[in-house]
N, C-alpha and C positions, 0 to 999 in steps of 0.2 A: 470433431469436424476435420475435413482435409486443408491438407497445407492449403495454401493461396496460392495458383500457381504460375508456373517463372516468367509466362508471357501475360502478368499481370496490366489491365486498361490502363493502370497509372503508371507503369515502368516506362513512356515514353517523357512524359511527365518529369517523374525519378529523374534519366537519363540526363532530361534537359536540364533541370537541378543542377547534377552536378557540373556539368559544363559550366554552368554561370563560374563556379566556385572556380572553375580550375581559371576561368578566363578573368579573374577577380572580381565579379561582377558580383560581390556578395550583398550591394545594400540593394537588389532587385527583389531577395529573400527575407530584409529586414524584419517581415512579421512574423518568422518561426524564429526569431529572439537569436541571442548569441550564445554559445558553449564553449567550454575551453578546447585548443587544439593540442596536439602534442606537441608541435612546435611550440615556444616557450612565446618568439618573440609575435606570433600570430593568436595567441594565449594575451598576449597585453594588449592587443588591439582588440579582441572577438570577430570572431568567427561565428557566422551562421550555424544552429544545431545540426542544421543538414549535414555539414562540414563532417561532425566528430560521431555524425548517428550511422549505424551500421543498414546495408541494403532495406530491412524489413520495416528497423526505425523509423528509417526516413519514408518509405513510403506511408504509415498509418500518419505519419505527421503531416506528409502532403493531405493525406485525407483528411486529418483533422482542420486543416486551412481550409479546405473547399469548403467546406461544413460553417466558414463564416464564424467563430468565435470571437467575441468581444472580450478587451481585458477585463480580467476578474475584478483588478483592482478597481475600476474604474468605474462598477456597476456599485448597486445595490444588492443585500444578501437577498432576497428575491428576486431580482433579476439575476443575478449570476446563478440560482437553481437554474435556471432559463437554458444554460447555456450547453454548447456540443460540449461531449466528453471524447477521451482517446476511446472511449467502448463505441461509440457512437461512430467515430472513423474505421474501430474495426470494421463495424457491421457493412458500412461504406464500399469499401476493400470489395467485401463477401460479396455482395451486392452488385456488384461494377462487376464482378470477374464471375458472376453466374451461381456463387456458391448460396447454400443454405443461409441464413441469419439465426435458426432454432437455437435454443439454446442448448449447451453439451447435457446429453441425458442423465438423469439421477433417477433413484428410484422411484422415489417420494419427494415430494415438495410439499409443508403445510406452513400455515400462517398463524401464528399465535401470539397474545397478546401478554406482555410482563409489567404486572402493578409496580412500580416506582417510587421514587419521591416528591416526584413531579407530573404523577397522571402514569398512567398506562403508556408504555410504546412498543412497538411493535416488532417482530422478531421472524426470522424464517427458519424452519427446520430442513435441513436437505439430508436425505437417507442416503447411501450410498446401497449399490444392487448386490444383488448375489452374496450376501453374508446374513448372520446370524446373531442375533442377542445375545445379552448386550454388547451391543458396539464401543468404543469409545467415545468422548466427545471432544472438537472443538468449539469454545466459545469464541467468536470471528466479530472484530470491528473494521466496517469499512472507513477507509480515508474522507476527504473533503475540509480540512482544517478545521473541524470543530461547527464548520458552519454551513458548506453544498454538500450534494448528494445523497442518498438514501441506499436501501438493500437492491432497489434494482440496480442502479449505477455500478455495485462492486457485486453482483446477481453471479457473472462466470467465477470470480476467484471461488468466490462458496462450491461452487460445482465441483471445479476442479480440485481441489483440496477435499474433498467429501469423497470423490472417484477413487482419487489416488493415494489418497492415506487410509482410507478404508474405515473412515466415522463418520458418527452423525457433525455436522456441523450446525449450528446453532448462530444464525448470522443474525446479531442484535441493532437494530433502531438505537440513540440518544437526544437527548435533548439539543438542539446547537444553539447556537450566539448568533447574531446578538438578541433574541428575543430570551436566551437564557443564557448567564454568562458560565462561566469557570467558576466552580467545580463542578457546573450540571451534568456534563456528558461522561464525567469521570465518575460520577456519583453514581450514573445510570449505569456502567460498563460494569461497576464493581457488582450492583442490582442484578445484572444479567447472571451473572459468574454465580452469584446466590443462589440464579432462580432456577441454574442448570444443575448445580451439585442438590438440589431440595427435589427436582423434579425426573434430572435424566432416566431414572424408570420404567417415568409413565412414558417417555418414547423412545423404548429402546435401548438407552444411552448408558455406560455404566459411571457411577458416580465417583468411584474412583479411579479413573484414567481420561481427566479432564485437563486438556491444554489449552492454551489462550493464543491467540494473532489475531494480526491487524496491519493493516498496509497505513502506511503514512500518519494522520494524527492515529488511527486506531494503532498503529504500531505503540502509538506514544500510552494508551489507552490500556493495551495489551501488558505492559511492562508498568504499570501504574495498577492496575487489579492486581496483580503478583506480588507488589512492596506493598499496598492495603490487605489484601489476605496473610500477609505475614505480619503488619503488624495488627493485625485483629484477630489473630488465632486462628484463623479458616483455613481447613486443606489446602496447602499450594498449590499450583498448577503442577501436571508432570511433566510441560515443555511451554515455554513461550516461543513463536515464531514470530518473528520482527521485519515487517517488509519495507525498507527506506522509512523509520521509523524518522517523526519528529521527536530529539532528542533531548535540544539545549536552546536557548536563546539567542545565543549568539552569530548573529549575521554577517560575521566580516569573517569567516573561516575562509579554511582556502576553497571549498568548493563554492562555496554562495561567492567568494568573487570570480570564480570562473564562470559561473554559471548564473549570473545575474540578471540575466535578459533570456535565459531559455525558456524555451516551452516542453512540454504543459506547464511548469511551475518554476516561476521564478523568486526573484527575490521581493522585491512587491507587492507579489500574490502572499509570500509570508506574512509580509507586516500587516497587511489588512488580516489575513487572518487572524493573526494577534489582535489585533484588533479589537477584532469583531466580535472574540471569543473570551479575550481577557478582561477581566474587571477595571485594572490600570495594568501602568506597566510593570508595577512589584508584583505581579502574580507570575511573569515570566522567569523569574527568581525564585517558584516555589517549585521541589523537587519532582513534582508531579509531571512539571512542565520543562525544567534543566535538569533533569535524569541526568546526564554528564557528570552533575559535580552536585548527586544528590549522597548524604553521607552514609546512606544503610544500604548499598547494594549487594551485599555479602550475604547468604543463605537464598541466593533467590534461584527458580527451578535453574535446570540445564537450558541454554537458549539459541537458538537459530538467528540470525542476523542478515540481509539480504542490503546489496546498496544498487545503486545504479552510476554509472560512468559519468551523462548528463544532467545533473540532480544538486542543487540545491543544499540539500542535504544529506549528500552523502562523507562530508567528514563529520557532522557530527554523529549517523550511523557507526563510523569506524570507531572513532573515538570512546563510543560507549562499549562496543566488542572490546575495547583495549580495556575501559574501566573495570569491566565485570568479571576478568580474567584477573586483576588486577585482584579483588573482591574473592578471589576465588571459585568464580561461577565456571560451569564449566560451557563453552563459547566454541557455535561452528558457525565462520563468515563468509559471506563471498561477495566478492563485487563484480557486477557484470559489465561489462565496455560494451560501448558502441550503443545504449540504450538509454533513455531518459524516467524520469519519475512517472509511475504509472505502468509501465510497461508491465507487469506480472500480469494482470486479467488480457494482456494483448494476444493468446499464446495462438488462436487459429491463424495468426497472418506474422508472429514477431517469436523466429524461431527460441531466441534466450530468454521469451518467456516460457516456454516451455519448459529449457534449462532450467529454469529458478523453480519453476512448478515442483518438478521430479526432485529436487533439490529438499525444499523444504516437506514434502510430503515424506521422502525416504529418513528425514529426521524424527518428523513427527511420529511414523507406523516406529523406529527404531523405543522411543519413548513411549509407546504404549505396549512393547511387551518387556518395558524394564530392562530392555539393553544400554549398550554404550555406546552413542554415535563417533566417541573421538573427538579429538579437538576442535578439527576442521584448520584452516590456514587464516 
């Protein structure tokens, strides 16, 4: 799709934004939550996300307000299904400034179904154009803590990631919480990993040049199939790509308090996720879920790491790059400024999504022809 362009409907909007901010007018903005600022001591007070989000940010997040969002915390896990997503403010953007909504083209798209342990769930295969069998694959878990959203909600990262790394992606369905607690969706992710290394064949895929990602709890998902297939004897992955992964338990790092009242995801919306997902709270203590300070991270594939500036959890993202280096894994990270949690499937309107996109894709294609991507920073 085309950029979003510069004399975008909401940039008067935008404009006025920022003005509030410069005129201190910050608690007019109070429902896009607080972010850290670089100033330390406007860092101790919070600051509006607007404040710390870069031009493109801030606009898909004005779109995501208009769109009327209820706190997640404050719903029920069916109603909060209910609710706008940052994909849903993309589309908004597109929409308001004339552009297309289609979705970015792939070759193929099919729908198939993966027996489980818990019932059948469901799975999207995305082809990427103009290549040749077998392709590689990614097995892709979207976000929603365990407990919102589906393959349509995280429908563009699969695209995009399938275009630009040149595999099939394999975007898997799980079980969520609370109507299935922890360890169903992990249990399902590892199912998925199974059912692409027994099947990639039959569509195209080759079964040995299979990597794993997942943006948020799937980051966490992604990086938990990888320590299960190692210790159960299963071909490792040849790359895990980790998008603002949930890493660790622990809530009072320094970005969950910078970033305590941000949007899309704050600090809040963690705990119900926990919640809602965990059995009690001693499951947030098993490694599956505090990766950070799980004791086996050593042999695990080469891994990609992505964080975000306004984000919740972006020191426990870092924290675990530092772990698995530590572990001897070999670790490429980056952290993007000026954007919030979610931002990777934003890329037609939020240019560092697009960054991150090319980012983790030139990792991925580097890992399927058995190169060395290097360390990264």
């Amino acid at each position: 799709m085309k950029n979003r362009p510069k004399h975008s409907s909401l940039a008067p909007l935008l404009m006025g934004a920022v003005a509030l901010v410069a005129l201190g007018a910050c608690q007019q903005m109070s429902n896009l939550g607080t972010a850290v600022s670089k100033d330390p001591a406007a860092a101790a007070q919070g600051v509006p996300t607007l404040a710390s989000a870069d031009t493109d940010m801030a606009s898909a997040l004005l779109a995501l307000q208009a769109l009327g969002p209820k706190p997640i915390e404050t719903l029920s896990a069916p109603e909060a299904r209910k609710q706008p997503t940052l994909g849903d403010a993309v589309k908004k953007l597109l929409q308001d400034d004339g552009q297309s909504t289609a979705p970015e083209a792939v070759a193929s798209v099919r729908n198939v179904s993966i027996p489980g342990p818990g019932g059948s769930q469901p799975a999207r295969i995305y082809v990427p154009g103009a290549a040749r069998s077998p392709l590689p694959v990614i097995v892709y878990y979207h976000g929603g803590g365990w407990v919102i959203a589906d393959l349509d909600t995280y429908d563009a990262s699969a695209r995009a990631l399938a275009n630009q790394s040149g595999a099939i992606v394999l975007s898997a369905e799980y079980r969520k919480g609370p109507e299935s607690k922890f360890p169903a969706a992990h249990e399902d992710a590892l199912t998925a990993y199974r059912w692409a290394q027994a099947n990639a064949s039959q569509f195209g895929g080759d079964p040995n040049r299979i990597a794993v990602a997942g943006e948020s709890a799937g980051g966490n998902m992604a990086i938990g199939v990888s320590r299960m297939a190692k210790e159960q004897g299963l071909r490792p992955p040849v790359h895990q790509a980790l998008i603002y992964p949930v890493a660790g338990n622990d809530m009072n790092t320094e970005s969950y308090q910078e970033n305590e009242n941000a949007k899309p995801l704050n600090k809040a919306m963690m705990g119900w996720f926990f919640d809602k997902y965990l059995r009690n709270p001693r499951d947030g203590n098993n490694p599956l879920i505090n990766v950070v300070d799980a004791p086996d991270l050593a042999g695990l594939p080469p891994t990609t790491i992505v964080t975000a500036e306004i984000d919740p959890l972006r020191s426990e993202g870092q924290l675990l790059a530092q772990r698995l280096r530590n572990a001897g894994v070999e670790v490429a990270s980056n952290n993007y400024e000026g954007v919030t949690h979610e931002f990777f499937g934003a890329a037609p309107v939020v240019e560092k999504a697009k960054e991150a996109q090319a980012y983790v894709a030139s990792r991925l294609r580097e890992a399927f022809v058995g190169g060395s991507a290097g360390s990264g920073s």
